[in-house]
C-alpha positions as CSV (number, residue, x, y, z in Angstrom):
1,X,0.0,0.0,0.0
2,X,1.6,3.2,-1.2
3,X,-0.1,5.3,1.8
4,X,0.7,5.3,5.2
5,X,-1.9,3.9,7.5
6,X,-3.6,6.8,8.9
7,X,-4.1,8.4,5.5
8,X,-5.9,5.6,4.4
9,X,-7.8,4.9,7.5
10,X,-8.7,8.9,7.3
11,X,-9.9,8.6,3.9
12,X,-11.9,5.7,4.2
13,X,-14.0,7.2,6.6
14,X,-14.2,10.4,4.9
15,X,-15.5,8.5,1.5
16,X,-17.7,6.1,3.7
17,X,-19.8,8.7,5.2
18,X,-20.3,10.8,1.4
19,X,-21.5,7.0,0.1
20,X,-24.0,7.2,3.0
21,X,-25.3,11.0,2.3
22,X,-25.4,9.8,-1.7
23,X,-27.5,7.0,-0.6
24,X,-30.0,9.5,1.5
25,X,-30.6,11.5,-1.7
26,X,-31.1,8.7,-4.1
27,X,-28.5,8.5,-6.1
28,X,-28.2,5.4,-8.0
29,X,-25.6,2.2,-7.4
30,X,-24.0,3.1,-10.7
31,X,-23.2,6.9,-9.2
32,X,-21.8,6.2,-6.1
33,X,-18.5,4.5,-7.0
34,X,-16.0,6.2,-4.9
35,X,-13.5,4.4,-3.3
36,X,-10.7,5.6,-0.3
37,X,-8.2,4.8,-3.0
38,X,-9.6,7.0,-5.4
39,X,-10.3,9.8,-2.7
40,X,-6.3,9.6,-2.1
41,X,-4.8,9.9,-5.5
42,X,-6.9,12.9,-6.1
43,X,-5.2,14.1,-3.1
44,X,-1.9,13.1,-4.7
45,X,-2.4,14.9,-7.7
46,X,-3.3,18.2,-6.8
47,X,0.0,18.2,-4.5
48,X,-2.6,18.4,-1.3
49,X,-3.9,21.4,-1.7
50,X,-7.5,23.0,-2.0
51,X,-8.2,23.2,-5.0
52,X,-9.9,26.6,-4.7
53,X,-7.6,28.8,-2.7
54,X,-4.7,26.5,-3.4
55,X,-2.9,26.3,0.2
56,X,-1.2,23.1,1.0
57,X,-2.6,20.5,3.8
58,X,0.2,18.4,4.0
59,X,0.7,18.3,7.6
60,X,-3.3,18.6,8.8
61,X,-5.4,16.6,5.9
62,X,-8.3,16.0,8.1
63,X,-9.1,19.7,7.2
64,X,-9.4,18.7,3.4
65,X,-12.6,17.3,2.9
66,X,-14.3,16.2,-0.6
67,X,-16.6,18.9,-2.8
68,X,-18.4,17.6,-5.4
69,X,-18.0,20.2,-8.6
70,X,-21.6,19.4,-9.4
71,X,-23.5,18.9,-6.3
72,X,-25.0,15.9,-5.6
73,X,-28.3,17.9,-4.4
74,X,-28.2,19.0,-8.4
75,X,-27.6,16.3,-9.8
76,X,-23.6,15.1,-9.4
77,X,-22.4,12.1,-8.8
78,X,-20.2,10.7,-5.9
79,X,-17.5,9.3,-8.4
80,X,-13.5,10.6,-8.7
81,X,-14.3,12.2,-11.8
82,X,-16.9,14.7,-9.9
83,X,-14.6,15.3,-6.5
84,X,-11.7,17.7,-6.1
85,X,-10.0,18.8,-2.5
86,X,-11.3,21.6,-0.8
87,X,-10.4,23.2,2.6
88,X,-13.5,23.3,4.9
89,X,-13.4,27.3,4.7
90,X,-14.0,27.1,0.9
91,X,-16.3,24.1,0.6
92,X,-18.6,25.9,3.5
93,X,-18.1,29.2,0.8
94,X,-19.1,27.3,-2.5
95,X,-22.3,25.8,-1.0
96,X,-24.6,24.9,-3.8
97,X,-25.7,28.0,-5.3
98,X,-27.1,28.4,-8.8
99,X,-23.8,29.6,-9.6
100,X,-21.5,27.0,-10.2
101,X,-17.9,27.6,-8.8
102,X,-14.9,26.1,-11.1
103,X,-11.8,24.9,-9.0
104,X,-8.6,26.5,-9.9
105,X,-6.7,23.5,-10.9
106,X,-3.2,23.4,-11.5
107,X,-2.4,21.3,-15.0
108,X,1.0,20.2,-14.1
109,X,-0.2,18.3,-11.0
110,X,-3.0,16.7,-12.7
């Protein structure tokens, strides 16, 4: 396993309990396909950092916590392709508006 323990154990719980909120708003078997692995490598990629305000997490990743570009309330879907990083400040900040709010990714860590 590429990731230390508590990571993994970290992220496991944090993508257990958004399976469990897509389950209590419906969203199909098929849409729900996120796994702790998954949850990780997007970490990996964008160098663990929000991916809104950009500032690194490194040291406290329990403040990280998944955002769904397209909420799931609208529609989204709880799979890797739909999740990016976001500090708690900035995910609280986005809500789920009828404006939709476009992370400011960084291409050469994706």
């Amino acid at each position: 396993m590429p990731y230390n323990r508590r990571d993994y154990g970290w992220a496991y719980n944090t993508v257990k309990l958004q399976k469990a909120r897509a389950v209590r708003l419906g969203l199909r078997l098929a849409q729900n396909t996120l796994t702790a692995r998954q949850w990780l490598d997007c970490l990996i990629a964008q160098g663990w950092r929000c991916a809104y305000c950009g500032k690194p997490h490194e040291e406290h990743v329990e403040e990280l916590t998944i955002d769904h570009v397209l909420p799931l309330k609208r529609g989204g879907a709880n799979t890797s392709e739909n999740i990016v990083p976001a500090c708690r400040a900035c995910n609280r900040a986005k809500g789920t508006g009828d404006t939709p709010v476009r992370p400011n990714f960084q291409t050469d860590r994706i």
